[in-house]
N, C-alpha and C positions, 0 to 999 in steps of 0.2 A: 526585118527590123529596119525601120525609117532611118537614116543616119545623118549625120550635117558635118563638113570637113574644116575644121577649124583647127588655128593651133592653139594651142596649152594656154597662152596669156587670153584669146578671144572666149577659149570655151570658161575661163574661171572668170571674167568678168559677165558671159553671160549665164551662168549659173547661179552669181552675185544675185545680180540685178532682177533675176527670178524671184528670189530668198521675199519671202511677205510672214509675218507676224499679227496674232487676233490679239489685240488690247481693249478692253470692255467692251469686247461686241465687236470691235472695228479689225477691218484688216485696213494693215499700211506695210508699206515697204521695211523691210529687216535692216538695211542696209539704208543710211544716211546719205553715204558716200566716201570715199577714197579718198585722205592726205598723201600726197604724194610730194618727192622732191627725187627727180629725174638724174641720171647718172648712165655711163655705159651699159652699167649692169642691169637696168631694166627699161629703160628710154623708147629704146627697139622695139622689143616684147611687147611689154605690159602697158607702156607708153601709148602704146597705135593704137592696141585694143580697147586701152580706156577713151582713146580720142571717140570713136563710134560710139559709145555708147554715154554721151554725156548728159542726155535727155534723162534718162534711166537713174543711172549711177553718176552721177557729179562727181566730177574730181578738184579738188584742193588745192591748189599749190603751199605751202609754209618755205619757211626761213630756217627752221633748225627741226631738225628729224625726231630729236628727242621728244622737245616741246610739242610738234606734230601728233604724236604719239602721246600723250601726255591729254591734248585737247582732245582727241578720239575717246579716252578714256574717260573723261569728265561726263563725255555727252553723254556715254554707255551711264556712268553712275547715275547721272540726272533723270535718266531714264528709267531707274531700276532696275538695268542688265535686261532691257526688252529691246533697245535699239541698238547700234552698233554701226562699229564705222571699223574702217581697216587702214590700214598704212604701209607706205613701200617705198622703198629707198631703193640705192645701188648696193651691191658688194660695196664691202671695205669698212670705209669709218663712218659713210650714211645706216650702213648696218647695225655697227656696232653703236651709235648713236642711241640708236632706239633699244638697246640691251637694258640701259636703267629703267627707261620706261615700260617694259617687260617685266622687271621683277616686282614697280609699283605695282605695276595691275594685278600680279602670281600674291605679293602680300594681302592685297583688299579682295581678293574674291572679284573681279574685276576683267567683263572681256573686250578684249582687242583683236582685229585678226590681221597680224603683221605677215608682211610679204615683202622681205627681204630679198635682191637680187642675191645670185650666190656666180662662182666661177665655173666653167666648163664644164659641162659633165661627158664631151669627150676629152678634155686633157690635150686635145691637138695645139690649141696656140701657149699655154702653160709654160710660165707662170705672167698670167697677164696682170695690166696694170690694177696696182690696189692687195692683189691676192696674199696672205701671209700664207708661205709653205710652211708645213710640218714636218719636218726632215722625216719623222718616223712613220709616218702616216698619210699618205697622200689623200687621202678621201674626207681630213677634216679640212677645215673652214673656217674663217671667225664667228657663221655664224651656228657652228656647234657653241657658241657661247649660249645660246638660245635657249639651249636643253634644258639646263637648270631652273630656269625662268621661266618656260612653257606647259601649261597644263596637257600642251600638244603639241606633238613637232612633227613634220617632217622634212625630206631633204626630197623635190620632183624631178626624180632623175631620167624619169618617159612621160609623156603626155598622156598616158593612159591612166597613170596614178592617180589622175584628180577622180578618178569613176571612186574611187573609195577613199581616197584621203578628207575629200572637200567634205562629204557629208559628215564624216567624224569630226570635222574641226568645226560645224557650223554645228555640230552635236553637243560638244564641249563647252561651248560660247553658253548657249543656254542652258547646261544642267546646272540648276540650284545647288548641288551638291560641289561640282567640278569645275565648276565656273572659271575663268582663267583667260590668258592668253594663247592664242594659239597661232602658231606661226609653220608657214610653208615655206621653207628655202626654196628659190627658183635660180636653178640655173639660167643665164641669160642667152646660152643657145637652145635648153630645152622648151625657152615660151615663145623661141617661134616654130619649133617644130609643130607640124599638120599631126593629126589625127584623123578618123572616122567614127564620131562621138553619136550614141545614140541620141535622137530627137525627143526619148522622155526625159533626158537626164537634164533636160533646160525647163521641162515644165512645172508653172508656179507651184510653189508649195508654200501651204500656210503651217505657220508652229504653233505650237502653244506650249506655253509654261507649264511644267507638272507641278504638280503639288500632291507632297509625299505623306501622308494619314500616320498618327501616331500608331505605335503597335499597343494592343491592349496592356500588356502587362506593362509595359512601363507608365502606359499613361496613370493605368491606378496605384502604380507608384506615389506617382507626382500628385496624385489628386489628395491622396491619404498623407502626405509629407504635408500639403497647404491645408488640409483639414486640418490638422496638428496646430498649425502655425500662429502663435501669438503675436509674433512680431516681424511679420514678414514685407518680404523688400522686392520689387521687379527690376532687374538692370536690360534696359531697353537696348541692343546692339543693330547696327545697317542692316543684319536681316529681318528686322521689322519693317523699314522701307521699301528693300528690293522684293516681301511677300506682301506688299500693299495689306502689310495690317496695322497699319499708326490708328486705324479709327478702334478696331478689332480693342487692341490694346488699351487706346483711352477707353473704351464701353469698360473691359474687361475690371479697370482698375478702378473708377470713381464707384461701378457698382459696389465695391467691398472695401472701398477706401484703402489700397494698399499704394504705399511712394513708390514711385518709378523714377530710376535716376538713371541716366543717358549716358555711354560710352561717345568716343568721338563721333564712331559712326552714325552711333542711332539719336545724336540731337537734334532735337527738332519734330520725332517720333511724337511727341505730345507739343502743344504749345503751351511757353510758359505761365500762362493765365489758367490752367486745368490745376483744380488745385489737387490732385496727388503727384503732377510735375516738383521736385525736387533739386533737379537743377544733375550736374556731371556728378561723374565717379570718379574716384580714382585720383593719382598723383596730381591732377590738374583739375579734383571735384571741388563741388561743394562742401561746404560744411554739413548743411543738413544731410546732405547723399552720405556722405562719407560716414555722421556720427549713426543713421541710420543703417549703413552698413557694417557698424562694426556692432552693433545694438542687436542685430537681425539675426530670427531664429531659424529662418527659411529663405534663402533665394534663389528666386526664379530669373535665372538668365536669358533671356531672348535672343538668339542670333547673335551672338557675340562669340568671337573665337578667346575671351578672356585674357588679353596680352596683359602685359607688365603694369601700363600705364591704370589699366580697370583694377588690376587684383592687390595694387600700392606694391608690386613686385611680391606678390603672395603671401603679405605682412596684414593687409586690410580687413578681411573678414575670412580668412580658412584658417579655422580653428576646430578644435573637435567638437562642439558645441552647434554646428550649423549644419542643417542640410543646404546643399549647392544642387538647384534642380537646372541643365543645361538643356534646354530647349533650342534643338538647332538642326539644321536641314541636312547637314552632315557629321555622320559617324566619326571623324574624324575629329570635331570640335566638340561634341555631346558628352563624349568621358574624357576630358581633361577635367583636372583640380578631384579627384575621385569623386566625380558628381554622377545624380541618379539621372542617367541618360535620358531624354525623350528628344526623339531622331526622328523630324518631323517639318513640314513645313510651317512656319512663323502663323500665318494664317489660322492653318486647319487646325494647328494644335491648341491655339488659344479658344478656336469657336468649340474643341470637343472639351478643352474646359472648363468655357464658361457653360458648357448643359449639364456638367459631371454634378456641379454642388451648387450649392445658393447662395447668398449673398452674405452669408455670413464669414467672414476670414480678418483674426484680428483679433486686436482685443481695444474699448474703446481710448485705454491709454494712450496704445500706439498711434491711433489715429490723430489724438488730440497735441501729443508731441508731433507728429509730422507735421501739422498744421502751424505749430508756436516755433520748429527750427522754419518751415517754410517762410512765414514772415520774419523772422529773425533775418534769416540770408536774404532776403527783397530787399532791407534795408541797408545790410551790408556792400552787393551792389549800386544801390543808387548813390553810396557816400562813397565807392574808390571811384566811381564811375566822372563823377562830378567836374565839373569845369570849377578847376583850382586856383585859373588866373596865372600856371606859371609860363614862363619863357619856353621851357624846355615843358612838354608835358608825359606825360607817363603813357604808355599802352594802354594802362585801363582806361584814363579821360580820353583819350582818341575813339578807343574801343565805343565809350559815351556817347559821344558827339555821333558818332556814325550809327549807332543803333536808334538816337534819337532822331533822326531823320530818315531813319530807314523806315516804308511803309511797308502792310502786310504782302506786299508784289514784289520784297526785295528777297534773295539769295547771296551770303555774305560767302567770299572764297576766299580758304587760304591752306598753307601749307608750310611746317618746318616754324624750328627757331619758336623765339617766347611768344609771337602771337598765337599764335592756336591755342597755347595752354590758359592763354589771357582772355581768349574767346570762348576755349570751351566751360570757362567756370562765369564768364562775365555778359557774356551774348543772351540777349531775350529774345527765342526763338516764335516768331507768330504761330507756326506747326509745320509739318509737312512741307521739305523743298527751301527754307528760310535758310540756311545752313548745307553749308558743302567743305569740308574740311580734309583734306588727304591726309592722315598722319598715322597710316598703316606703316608709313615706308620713312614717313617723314621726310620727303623728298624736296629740299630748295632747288627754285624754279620750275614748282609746279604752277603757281599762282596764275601768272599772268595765261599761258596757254588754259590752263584749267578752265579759269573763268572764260574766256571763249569758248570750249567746249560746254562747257554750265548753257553760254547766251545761245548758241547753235540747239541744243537741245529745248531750251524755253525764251523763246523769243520774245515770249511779253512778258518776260520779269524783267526788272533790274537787277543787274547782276553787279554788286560791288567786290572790288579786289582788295586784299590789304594784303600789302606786302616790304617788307623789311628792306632795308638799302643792299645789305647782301644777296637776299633770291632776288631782287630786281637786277644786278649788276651779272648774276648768274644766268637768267634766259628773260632778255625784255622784246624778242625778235617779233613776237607774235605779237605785239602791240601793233606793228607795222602792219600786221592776217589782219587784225580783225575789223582793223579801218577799210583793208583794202575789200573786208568781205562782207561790211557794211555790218556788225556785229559790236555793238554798243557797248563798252564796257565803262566804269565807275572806277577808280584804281585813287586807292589812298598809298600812299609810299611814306613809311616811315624812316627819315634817315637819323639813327642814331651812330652814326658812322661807326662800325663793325658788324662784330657778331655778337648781338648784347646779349644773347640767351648764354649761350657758350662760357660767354665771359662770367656770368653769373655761377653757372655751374663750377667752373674752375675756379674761382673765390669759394662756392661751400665746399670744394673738395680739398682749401688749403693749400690751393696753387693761386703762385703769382699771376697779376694780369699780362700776359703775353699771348702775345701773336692771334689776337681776336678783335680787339676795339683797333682802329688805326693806328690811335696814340700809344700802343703797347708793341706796335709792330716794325719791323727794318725798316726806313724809310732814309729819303732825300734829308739833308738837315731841313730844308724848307717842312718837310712833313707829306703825309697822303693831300693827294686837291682834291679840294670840295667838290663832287660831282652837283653839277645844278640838271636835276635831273625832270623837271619842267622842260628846261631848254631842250634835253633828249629825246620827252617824249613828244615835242613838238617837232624834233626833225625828222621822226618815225611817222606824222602825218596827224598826231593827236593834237587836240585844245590841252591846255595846258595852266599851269599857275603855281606856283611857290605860296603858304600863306603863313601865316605866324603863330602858334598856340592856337586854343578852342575855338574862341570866338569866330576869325577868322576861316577855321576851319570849316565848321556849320556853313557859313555862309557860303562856301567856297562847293557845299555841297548842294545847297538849292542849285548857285549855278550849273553842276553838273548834270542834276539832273534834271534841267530841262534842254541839256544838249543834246543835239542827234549824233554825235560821233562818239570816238571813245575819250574817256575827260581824264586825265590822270591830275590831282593832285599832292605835291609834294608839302612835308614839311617838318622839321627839327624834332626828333623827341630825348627825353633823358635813358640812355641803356641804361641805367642802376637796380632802375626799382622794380619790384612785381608785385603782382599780390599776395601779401603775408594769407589771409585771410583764409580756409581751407586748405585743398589741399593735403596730398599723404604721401609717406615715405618712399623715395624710387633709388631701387638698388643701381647704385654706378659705385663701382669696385675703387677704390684707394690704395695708393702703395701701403703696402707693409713699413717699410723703411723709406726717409728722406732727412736732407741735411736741414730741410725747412720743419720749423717746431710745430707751424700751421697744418703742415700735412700729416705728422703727426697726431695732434689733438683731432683733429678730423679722422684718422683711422681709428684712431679709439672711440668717437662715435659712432663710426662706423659697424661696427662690431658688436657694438651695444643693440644697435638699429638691426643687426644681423640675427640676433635672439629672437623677433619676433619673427620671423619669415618661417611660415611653413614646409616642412622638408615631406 
């Protein structure tokens, strides 16, 4: 057997760098390339081995490990979980940095392949700089933090491990079902230790995506549940995206006129001019989505793990009156909410039902009401959306301004806080890729790296950021990446100086304003200072500009986007308001008891709101 002597960091990056992927016919490289931010704990190793191979595998530099990791992820989503990128820090707090961005990814079904430096795995200079001991356990680590967060872990305590670890972690990346983070702990003396690595174990290998065929009995479940069906409803969820069936889907739905209403993930799956698009679900839907899912005698979930925000905390449409058919790639999401499974890839199970039956499904009332709430809600948007002339302007009229300038080559990112909930019911999605939203994890400071990862993945789009004065104050470092890596980004910044989403919540929960807007918070008597956050992002290397309400804004957007760098504009909005409009009930628990009357009467609605949630 041919052999080649490398050590453990040479042989994982060139086993990397082999890694090739079929996408419509094409093979391309698996592998993007490598975020890296250098530290003892991998600098040596992994550091040297990625310097050779830069042609191949491109390595990264970032500013914050988390956001690093954060941006990998984006690409991977942008992608559909067909490309991938990896990330590697030192031991310590470069490790544990990237832990939040670990459990994002383990929330959304989302792969990463982190590569965390780790401490000795002979223990001879112990306890080195950074290392947290376990009094009781000398073999953990910070980063058994990982475990919980990893769809795969391991800890490379010989150089020989990677002959069977790598390929289950590059296993795991791409199964539709397991999909996730996967992470190798490397000791930093084990990646420079030599081996004598066989010569096949570097040759290319192309992947492919499986795609997993309904099983017959459930499919005739489902077919005989939507034969039945008078008034049924499609909830479109991200795995319509990631099995490249948005087109499948639209075909599926205009043939038999059934509404399709979008989780966060999956907007965008139709574009909103298709007219059985109905717009979001759920605590942050639409009106029409929402009265048609409470109206609905049969729903067909697509790829949706059905969280809190879809199901209005299991108050919205599980009632005993409904069949709930869960079409999803894994057994694990497919019987939740006691729905009739079909465990299956997003794709193949729509093409074997659209051949099961014929175009009939429905009744033509149903149709005719989706179509009267569908214009009904168009019109609702275009009047909170609207440029109102004020000083201070609301999230929806921003949300306005920027959709009305966004063309069919834009991708709106965001993350956390009231904008997402204000874009997932307000955003006019052109289809497919217009739309990137994180809020599996709802993580602040995904934005701004996010959207680098979005522009790294699709170079010719425009990628615009919108992002709150708080996630921007939380990770803006990669403002600084994406200039330095020629990666364009659009970045609207609203400063309504706090946490105006929060603040909202804690007013309908009958709590006073504290410790969320500035003015509610500990401060100097002077007060919190105004971040002039133009000026910031111009010292980070970006174009820049402060502008004043709508009008202003608009304008401030042509400029942007005819710049070649990344443009950040800032400017004032009012935290108070949201949109009344739509919309459904999301369970967040209330005291029992308070000396405030307010939290009071709010637990008593509470409770009332508690009646309808299915047990």
């Amino acid at each position: 057997m041919s052999t080649i002597r490398l050590t453990m960091a040479q042989a994982l990056v060139k086993y990397l760098a082999a890694q090739r992927i079929e996408i419509d016919g094409q093979e391309v490289a698996l592998f993007e390339g490598v975020f890296a931010i250098f530290g003892h704990g991998n600098v040596a190793g992994l550091g040297e081995a990625l310097y050779h191979v830069q042609d191949t595998l491109p390595t990264f530099r970032a500013h914050n490990e988390q956001a690093m990791a954060h941006a990998a992820i984006a690409f991977a989503k942008a992608n559909g979980r067909k490309r991938l990128m990896a990330a590697t820090s030192s031991i310590g707090p470069g490790a544990t940095n990237m832990v939040t961005a670990a459990a994002l990814a383990h929330a959304n079904r989302l792969p990463i392949l982190l590569l965390p430096g780790d401490t000795f795995a002979t223990r001879e200079p112990d306890p080195v700089l950074q290392q947290v001991e376990h009094f009781g356990d000398p073999t953990i680590s910070v980063n058994d933090c990982f475990r919980p967060v990893s769809r795969y872990f391991d800890r490379i305590s010989r150089p020989e491990q990677l002959l069977t670890s790598l390929p289950q972690a590059i296993a795991t990346l791409l199964d539709p079902e397991h999909c996730g983070p996967a992470t190798l702990a490397m000791p930093q003396d084990v990646q420079t230790f030599a081996y004598d690595y066989p010569q096949a174990f570097f040759a290319p290998r192309v992947h492919r995506i499986r795609r997993s065929p309904p099983e017959a009995y459930e499919l005739r479940q489902a077919i005989g549940a939507l034969q039945r069906a008078k008034r049924p409803l499609i909830i479109a969820g991200g795995g319509v995206h990631y099995a490249t069936a948005c087109d499948a889907l639209a075909d599926f739905a205009k043939a038999r006129g059934i509404p399709v209403a979008e989780t966060q993930a999956g907007k965008g799956a139709l574009a909103d001019s298709h007219p059985c698009a109905v717009g979001a679900i759920g605590v942050t839907g639409s009106a029409a989505a929402n009265q048609l899912a409470e109206q609905a005698d049969v729903i067909l979930a697509v790829g949706t793990r059905l969280q809190d925000f879809t199901t209005g905390s299991r108050a919205l449409f599980e009632n005993n009156h409904k069949t709930l058919i869960a079409l999803n790639v894994g057994r694990f999401d497919s019987v939740k909410h006691l729905a009739l499974p079909l465990t299956c890839d997003a794709l193949a199970g729509l093409e074997q039902l659209d051949d099961a039956f014929g175009d009939g499904c429905g009744s033509n009332e149903w149709r005719e009401q989706t179509d009267t709430l569908k214009r009904e809600w168009a019109k609702t948007v275009h009047q909170v959306t609207a440029d109102q002339g004020a000083a201070l302007p609301t999230d929806a009229q921003v949300i306005g301004a920027v959709n009305r300038q966004a063309g069919s080559d834009t991708t709106v990112v965001c993350a956390a806080g009231g904008l997402p909930g204000e874009l997932h019911k307000l955003w006019q999605c052109s289809g497919p890729g217009s739309y990137h939203v994180e809020y599996g994890f709802s993580c602040m400071g995904y934005e701004i790296a996010g959207g680098m990862g979005v522009k790294m993945a699709k170079p010719e789009r425009e990628v615009v950021v919108m992002v709150g004065d708080g996630s921007y104050l939380m990770h803006n470092s990669e403002l600084a990446t994406s200039v330095m890596l020629g990666h364009k980004l659009i970045v609207v910044v609203l400063d309504n100086r706090g946490y105006g989403c929060i603040n909202r919540l804690q007013h309908a929960t009958g709590g006073a304003g504290f410790n969320n807007l500035l003015q509610d918070c500990r401060t100097v008597e002077a007060g919190a200072p105004k971040t002039d956050f133009a000026a910031h992002a111009k010292a980070l290397g970006c174009e820049s500009e402060s502008v004043s309400g709508i009008a202003e804004l608009e304008q401030a957007l042509v400029r942007a986007r005819s710049a070649t760098s990344t443009y950040v504009i800032a400017l004032d909005t009012d935290p108070l308001p949201s949109t009344e409009e739509g919309g459904a009930w999301w369970d967040v628990a209330v005291p029992e008891v308070s000396e405030r009357e307010q939290v009071n009467t709010a637990y008593q609605s509470y409770r009332e709101a508690k009646q309808r949630q299915h047990h």
